[in-house]
N, C-alpha and C positions, 0 to 999 in steps of 0.2 A: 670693336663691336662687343657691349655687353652679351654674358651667355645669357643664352634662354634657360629658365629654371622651371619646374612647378612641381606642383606641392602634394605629398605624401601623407597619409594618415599613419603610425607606424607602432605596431605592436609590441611591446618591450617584455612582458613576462605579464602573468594573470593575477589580475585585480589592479594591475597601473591601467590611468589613464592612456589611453591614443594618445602619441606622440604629432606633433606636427613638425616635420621636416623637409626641406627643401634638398632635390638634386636637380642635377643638366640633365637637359633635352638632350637627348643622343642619337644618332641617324639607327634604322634599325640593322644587323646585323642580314645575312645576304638572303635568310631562308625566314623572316620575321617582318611584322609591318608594326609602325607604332603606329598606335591610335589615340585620339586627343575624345577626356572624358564626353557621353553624351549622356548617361542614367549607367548609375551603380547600384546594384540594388543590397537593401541591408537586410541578408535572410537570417533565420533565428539559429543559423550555427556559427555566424558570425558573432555575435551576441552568446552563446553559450564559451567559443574560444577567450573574447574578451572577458568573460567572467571566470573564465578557469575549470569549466566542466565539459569543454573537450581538448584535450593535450596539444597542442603543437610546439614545435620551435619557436624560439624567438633571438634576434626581431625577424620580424615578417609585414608586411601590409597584408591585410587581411580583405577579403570580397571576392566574390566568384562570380559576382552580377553583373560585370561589366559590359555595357557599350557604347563601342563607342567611334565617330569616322574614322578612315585610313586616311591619315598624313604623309605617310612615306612606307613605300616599299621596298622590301630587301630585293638585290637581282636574280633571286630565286622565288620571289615570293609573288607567284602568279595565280593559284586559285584557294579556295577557301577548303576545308576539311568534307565536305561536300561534292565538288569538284565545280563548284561555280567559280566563275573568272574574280579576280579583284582589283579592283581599280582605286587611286588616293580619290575621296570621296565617299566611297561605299560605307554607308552602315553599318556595323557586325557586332553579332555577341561573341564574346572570346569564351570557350568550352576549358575548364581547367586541368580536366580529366584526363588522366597519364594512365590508363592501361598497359600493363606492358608487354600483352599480346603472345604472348608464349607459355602462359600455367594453365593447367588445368582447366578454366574458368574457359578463359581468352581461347583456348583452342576447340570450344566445343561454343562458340560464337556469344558467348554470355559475359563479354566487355565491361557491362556495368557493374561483374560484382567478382572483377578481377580478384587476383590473392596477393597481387603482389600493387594495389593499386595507388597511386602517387596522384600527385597535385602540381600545376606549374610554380604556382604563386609561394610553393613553401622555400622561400630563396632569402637570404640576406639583401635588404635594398642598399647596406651599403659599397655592394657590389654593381657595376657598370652590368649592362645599361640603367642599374637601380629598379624602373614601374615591373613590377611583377604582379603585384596584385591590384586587386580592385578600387579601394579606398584610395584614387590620387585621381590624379589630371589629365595623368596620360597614361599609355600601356603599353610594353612593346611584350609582344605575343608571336608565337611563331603559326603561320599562314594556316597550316594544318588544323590548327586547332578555331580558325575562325569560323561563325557560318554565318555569310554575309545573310542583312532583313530581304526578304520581299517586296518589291515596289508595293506602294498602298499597304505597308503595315505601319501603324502610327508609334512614335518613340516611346509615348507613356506608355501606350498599351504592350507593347514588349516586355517593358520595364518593369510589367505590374508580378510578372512569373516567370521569370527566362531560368529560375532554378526551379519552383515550384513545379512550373508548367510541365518541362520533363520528366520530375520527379511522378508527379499522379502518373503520368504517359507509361512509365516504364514499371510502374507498382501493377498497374490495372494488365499489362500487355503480362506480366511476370505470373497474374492471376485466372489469364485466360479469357482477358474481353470480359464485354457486357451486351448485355442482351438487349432486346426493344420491352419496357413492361416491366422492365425488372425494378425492385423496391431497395437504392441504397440510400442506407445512415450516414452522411459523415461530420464524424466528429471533431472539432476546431472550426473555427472558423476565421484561422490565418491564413497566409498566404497559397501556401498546399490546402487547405479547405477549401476555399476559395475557389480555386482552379478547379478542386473535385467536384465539386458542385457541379460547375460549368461542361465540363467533360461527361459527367455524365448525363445530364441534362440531355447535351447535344446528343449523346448514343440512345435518346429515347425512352433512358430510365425516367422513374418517379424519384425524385429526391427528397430526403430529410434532413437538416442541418441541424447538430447540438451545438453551441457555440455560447461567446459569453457573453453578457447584454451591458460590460463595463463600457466595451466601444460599439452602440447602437449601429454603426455606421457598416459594422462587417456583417451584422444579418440583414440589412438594408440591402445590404453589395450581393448577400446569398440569396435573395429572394430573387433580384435583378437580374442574378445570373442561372437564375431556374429552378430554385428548390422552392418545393410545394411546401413544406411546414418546417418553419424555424423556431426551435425551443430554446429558448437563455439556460443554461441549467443552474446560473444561481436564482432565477425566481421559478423554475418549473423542480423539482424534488423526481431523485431519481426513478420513487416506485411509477410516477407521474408519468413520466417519458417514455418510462417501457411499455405503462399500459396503451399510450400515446402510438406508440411504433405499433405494438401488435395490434392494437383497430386498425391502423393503418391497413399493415399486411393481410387482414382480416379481408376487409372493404375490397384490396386489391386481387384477393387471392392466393396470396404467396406467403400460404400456411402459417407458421408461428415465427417468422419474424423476416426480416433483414432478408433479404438474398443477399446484399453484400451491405460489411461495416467497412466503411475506408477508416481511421484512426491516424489525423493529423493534428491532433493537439498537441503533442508531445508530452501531455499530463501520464504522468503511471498509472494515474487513478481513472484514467480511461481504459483501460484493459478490461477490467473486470467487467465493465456496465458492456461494454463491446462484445463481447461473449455470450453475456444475457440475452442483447437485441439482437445476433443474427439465428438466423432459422436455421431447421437441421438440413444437414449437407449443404450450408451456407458457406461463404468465404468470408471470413477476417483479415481484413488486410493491416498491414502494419508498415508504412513508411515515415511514422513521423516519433518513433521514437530513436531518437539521433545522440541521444548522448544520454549519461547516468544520472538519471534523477532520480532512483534509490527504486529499489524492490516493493512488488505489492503482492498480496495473497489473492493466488485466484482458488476454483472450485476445478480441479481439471478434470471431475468427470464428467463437467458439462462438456469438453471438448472431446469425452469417448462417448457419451452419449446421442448428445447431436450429429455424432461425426463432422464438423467444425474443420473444414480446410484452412488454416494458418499458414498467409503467404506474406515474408519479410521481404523486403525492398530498401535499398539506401543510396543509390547511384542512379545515375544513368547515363547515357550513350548520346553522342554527335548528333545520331540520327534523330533520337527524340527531341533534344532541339531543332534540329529540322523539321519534325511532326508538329511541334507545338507554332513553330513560325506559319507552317503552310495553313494551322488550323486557323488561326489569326487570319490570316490571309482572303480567308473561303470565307468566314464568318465578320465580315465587318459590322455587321449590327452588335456583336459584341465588341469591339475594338470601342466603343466608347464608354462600357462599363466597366473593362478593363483598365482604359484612365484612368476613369473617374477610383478604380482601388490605389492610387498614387496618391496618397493624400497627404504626405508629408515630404517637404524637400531641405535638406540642407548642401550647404557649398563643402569640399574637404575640409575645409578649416575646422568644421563642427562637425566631424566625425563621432565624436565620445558621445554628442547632443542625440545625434543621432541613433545610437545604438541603445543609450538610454529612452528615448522615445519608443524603440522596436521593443525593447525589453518592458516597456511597461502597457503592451498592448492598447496604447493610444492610436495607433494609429492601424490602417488595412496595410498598407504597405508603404516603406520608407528608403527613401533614392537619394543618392548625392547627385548634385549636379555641378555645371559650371557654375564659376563665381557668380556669373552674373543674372544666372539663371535661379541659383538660392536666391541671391538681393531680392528678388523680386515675389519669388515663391513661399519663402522658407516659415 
């Protein structure tokens, strides 16, 4: 009997092309389940590592997005990181996140922003069992680290945030929640925008969206998902926007500006204008600047002035995967506009196709799928 193979996307050093290479299917190891791809999603540090402006090893398969069914499990591999049962069948996003639970961080219960914090997927594929990351067919992961879907949560809509989604979860939970009434800004309107938007929405805020109007499609998605005014800032001019936000806050009450900026563009040049728009004793959140896109000059007496609470965020925890599943879950009236942010599919083969479409913000969000499920989509 011919072996079973499938197909790898595979990272060789920064600025090559993805690699496509083939390894065997391998049964999982006793405390691990493989799973057979179902949506991988392509987030923008994936896309900053293939360009060389976040460091890793190489090679590696690169993606953190993964999910995908259990095909086999190991004789240890009986519930999900969660503590829900697992069964071949079940749905699951795989969590990459390796805290290593003993420094400083981890022993005062702050997992997400370990010191000593690691990643499954930074592994050699051409070591057995090989799928360690995202970007392939399959995945063998170990149990702990999965957290099986919710019955009735739809696979696009998973698919649209399962890093994103966290991500706001654990910026906003790190900043102290949000109120009913409250006026937030947030800037980007990528994948983490996107979510931000939504999230906050639901907690009863008033939202504003900065975003870019190259792909009309993401303040379409922002509007969708609950933000009351969405400005493009290449056709709205920045003195424009601010005076935009403080009517706003005006109108709403909540003095001179912003009670809160989320900051998910990952642009530097969004710092500065983020500062301006929030109000004094306001919060500045900062989870989307993820890698070195070079220094910019701010004013920092505006942040001893206002008194400007600056709260950074870049991880996050199991559990907030689990928040972000159950939120899905409770809200199915969003779980279709959440799809509908899936707007671009490719099979692994066109992995590079893909990362170039995420890099060239064409698209709300961009997912591998099966073969046969690109043929159709892609």
């Amino acid at each position: 009997m011919a072996e079973r193979t499938g197909v790898a996307a595979v990272f060789t050093g920064a600025g090559r092309p993805l690699e496509t290479r083939e390894f065997p299917v391998l049964p999982p190891a006793p405390g691990d389940a493989l799973l057979a791809l179902a949506r991988s999603g392509v987030c923008g540090t994936d896309v900053h590592i293939v360009e060389g402006r976040l460091a890793v090893p190489a090679p590696l398969i690169p993606g953190h997005e993964f999910i995908g069914r259990i095909e086999a499990l190991g004789t240890r591999a009986r519930r999900d990181g969660l503590g829900a049962p697992l069964r071949v069948g079940d749905a699951a996003v795989a969590c990459v996140a390796l805290p290593c639970g003993k420094c400083f961080s981890c022993a005062r219960g702050e997992t997400a922003s370990c010191l000593n914090f690691g990643v499954t997927y930074v592994r050699d594929p051409q070591n057995r069992p090989h799928f360690f990351g995202g970007y392939a067919e399959f995945l063998h992961a170990p149990a702990k680290t999965l957290v099986k879907l919710p019955k009735g949560v739809d696979l696009d809509a998973a698919a649209a945030f399962p890093c994103a989604g966290p991500t706001v979860i654990r910026a906003f939970d790190y900043a102290g929640g949000l109120e009913r009434g409250e006026l937030v800004v947030v800037q980007g309107a990528g994948p983490v925008g996107l979510f931000a938007v939504a999230w906050a929405a639901a907690a009863g805020a008033v939202v504003a969206v900065i975003g870019s109007g190259s792909s009309p499609a993401r303040l379409r998605l922002a509007r969708a998902l609950g933000a009351k005014l969405a400005l493009d800032y290449r056709a709205v001019p920045a003195e424009e926007r601010a005076a935009r936000i403080t009517a706003l806050a005006a109108r709403l009450g909540r003095a001179n500006g912003a009670d809160v900026v989320f900051e998910a563009s990952g642009s530097p040049t969004a710092f500065p204008e983020g500062l301006r728009l929030v109000r004094t004793r306001g919060r500045y959140i900062v989870p989307g600047q993820y890698s070195n896109s070079g220094p910019v000059s701010i004013e920092p007496q505006m942040i001893t002035f206002k008194a400007v609470r600056i709260v950074g965020s870049g991880q996050y925890t199991m559990q907030d995967i689990g928040a972000y599943l159950e939120f899905l879950r409770r809200r199915r009236d969003l779980q279709k506009v959440f799809a509908r942010c899936v707007t671009h599919r490719f099979p692994v083969r066109r992995a590079q196709e893909a990362c170039r479409c995420a890099a060239e913000g064409r698209a709300a969000k961009v997912v591998l799928v099966p073969q046969e499920v690109g043929k159709r989509k892609s």
